[in-house]
C-alpha positions as CSV (number, residue, x, y, z in Angstrom):
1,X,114.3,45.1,-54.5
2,X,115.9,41.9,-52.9
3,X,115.1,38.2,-53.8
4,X,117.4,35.2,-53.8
5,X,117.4,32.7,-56.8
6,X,118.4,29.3,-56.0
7,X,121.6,30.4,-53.4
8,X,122.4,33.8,-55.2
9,X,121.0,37.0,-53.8
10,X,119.7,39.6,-56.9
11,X,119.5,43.3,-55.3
12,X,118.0,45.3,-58.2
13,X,117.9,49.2,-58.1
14,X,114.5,50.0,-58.6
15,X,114.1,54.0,-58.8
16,X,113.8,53.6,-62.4
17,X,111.2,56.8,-62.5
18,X,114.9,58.5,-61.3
19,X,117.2,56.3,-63.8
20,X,118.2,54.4,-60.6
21,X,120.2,57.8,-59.2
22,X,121.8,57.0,-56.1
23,X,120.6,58.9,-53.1
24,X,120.9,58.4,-49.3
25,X,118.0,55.8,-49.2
26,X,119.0,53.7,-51.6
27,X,122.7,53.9,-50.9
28,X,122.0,52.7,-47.2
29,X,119.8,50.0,-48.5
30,X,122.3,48.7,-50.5
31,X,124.9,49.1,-48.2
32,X,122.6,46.9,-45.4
33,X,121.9,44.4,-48.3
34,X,125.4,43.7,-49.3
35,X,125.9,42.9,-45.0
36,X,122.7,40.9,-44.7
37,X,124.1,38.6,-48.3
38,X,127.1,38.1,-46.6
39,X,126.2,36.9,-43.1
40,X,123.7,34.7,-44.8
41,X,124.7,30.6,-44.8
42,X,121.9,30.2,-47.6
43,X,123.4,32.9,-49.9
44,X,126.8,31.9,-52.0
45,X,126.7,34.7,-54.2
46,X,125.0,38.2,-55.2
47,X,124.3,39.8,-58.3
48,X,123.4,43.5,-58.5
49,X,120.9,44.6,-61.4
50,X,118.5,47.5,-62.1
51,X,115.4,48.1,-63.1
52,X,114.0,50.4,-66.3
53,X,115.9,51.5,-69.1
54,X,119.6,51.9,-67.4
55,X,121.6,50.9,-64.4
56,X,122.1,54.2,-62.7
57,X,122.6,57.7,-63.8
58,X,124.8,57.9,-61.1
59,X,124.6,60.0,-58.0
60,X,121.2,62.0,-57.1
61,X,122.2,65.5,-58.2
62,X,118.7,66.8,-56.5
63,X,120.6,66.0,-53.3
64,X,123.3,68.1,-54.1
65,X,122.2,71.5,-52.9
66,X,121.5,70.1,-49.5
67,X,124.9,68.3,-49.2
68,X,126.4,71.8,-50.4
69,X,124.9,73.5,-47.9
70,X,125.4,70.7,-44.5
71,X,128.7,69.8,-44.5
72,X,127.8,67.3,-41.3
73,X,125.3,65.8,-44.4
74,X,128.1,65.8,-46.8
75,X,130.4,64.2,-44.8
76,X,127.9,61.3,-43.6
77,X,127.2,60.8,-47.3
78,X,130.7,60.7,-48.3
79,X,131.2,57.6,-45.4
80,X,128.4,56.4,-46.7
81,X,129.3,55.6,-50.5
82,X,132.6,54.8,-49.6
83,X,130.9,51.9,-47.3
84,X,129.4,51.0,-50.4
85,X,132.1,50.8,-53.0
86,X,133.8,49.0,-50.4
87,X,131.4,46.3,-49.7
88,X,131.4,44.1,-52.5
89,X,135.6,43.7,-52.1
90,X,135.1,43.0,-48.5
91,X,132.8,39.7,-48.8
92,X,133.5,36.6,-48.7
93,X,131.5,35.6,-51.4
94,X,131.8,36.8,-55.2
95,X,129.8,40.2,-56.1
96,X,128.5,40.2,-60.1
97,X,127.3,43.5,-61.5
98,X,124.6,43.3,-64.6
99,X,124.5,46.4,-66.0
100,X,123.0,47.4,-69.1
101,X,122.1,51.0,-70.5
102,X,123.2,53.9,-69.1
103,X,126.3,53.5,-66.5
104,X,127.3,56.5,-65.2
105,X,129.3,58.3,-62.4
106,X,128.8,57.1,-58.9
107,X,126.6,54.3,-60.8
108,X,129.7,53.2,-63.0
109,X,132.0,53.3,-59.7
110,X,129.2,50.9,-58.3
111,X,129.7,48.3,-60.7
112,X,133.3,48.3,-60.6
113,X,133.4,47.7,-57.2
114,X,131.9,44.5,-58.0
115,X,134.1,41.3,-58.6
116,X,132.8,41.2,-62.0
117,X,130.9,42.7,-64.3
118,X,128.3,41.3,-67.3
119,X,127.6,43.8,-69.8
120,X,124.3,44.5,-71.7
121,X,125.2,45.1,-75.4
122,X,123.4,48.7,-75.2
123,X,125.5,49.5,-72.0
124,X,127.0,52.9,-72.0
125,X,129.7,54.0,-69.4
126,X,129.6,58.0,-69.1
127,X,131.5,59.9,-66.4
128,X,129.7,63.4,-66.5
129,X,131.3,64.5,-63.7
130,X,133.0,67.7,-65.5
131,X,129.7,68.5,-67.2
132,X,128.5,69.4,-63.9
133,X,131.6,71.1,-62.2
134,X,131.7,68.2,-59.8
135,X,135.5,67.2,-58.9
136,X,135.5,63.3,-59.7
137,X,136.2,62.5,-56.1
138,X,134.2,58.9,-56.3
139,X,135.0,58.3,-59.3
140,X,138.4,58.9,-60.6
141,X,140.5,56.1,-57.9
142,X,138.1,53.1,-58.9
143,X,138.9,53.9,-62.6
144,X,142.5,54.1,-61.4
145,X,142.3,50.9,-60.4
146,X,141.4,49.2,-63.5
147,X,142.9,51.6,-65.6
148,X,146.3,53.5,-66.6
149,X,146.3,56.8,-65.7
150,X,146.0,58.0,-69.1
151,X,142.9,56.4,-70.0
152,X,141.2,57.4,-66.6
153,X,141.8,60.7,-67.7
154,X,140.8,61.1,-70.6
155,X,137.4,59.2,-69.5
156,X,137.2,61.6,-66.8
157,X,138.3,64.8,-68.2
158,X,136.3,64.4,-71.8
159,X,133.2,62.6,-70.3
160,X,132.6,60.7,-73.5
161,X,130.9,57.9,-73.6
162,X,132.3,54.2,-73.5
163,X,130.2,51.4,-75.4
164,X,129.8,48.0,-74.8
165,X,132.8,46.9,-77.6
166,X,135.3,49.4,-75.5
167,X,134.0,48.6,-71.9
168,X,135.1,45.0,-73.1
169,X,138.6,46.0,-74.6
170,X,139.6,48.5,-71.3
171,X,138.5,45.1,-69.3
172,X,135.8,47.4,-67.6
173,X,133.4,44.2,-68.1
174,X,133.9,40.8,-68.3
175,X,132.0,40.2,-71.0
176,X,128.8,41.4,-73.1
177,X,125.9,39.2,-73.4
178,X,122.4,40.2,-74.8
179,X,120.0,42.3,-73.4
180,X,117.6,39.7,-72.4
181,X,120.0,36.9,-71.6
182,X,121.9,39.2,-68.6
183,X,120.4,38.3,-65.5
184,X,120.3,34.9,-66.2
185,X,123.7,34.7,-67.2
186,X,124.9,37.0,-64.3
187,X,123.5,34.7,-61.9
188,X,125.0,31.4,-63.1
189,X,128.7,33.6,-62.8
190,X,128.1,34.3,-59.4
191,X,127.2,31.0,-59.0
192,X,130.0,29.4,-60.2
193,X,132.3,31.6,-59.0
194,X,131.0,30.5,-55.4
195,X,133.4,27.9,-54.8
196,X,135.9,28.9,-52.1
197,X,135.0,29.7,-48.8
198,X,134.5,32.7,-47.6
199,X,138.1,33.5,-45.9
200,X,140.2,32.2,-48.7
201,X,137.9,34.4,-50.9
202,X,138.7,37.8,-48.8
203,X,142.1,37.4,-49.5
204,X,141.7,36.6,-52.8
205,X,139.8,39.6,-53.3
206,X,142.7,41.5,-51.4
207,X,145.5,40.7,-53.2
208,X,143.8,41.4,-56.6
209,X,142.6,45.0,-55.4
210,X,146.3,45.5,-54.2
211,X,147.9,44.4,-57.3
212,X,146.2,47.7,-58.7
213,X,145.6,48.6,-62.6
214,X,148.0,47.2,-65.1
215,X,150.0,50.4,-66.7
């Protein structure tokens, strides 16, 4: 779902009878958004939200047998989410995520592609990936780099969950606001984050993702 308030563009996941999984569809469409916002002259910002009870349980697992079975399929779907995680780093104008509920997986590596991040205070960061027997390929370098490598495992390899007081001290969010306050709140970050230009922002935004993780 895309609408633009005032100059920031809001693209809200909106599978919520499927907790907002991530599957080919909605990973394009996202992926197209993210290049429409930033080509836009009358968009100086984007938040990305969801809709229903969580942000995303993370990748579509009903996909999974097919991408099992098609490795041409796989591999377009692996291209795929790595054009998406790394969109938001790549425009010239500042990416906010507004997460709240259930973060998980592919859903969590979603929103920490983003410049930011505005927590919910029932946000819950889960990566599940073991649980499943999935190897954390998506997952495991964008927790790498905003984390040691000691937490990352331990996130990774125990799959508990992290709640809003922790996703604040590991610096996974910015900050947590309430439940009903977050869009609104999201989208005057954006917005007054959206004072450089668009070049001097890209390389803003590439020295900070090069500077890697604090240890």
């Amino acid at each position: 779902m895309i609408e633009t308030r005032a100059r920031v563009r809001l693209l809200t996941l909106n599978r919520p009878e499927k907790r907002n999984a991530l599957n080919n569809e909605l990973v394009a469409a996202l992926v197209a958004a993210l290049h429409a916002a930033d080509a836009d002259p009358d968009v100086a910002a984007v938040v990305i939200a969801a809709a229903g009870p969580g942000f995303s349980a993370g990748a579509d697992l009903g996909e999974r047998a097919i991408l099992i079975a098609d490795p041409t399929a796989r591999a377009a779907r692996a291209a795929l989410s790595d054009a998406l995680l790394a969109a938001p780093g790549a425009m010239g104008k500042p990416v906010v995520a507004a997460v709240h509920g259930a973060v998980v997986g592919a859903g969590a590596s979603l929103a920490l592609a983003c410049d930011m991040v505005l927590g919910a205070e029932d946000l819950r960061f889960l990566w599940p990936e073991a649980k499943h027997g999935i190897y954390p390929s998506l997952v495991l370098p964008m927790l790498l780099r905003h984390l040691g490598p000691k937490d990352a495992f331990e996130l990774v390899a125990t799959g508990r969950p992290v709640l809003a007081a922790e996703a604040v001290a590991l610096r996974l969010v910015n900050r947590v606001v309430p439940r009903a306050a977050l869009l609104e709140q999201a989208c005057a970050l954006a917005g007054q984050a959206a004072q450089y230009g668009m070049d001097p922002l890209r390389r803003i935004k590439a020295e900070i993702n090069a500077a890697g993780a604090p240890r």
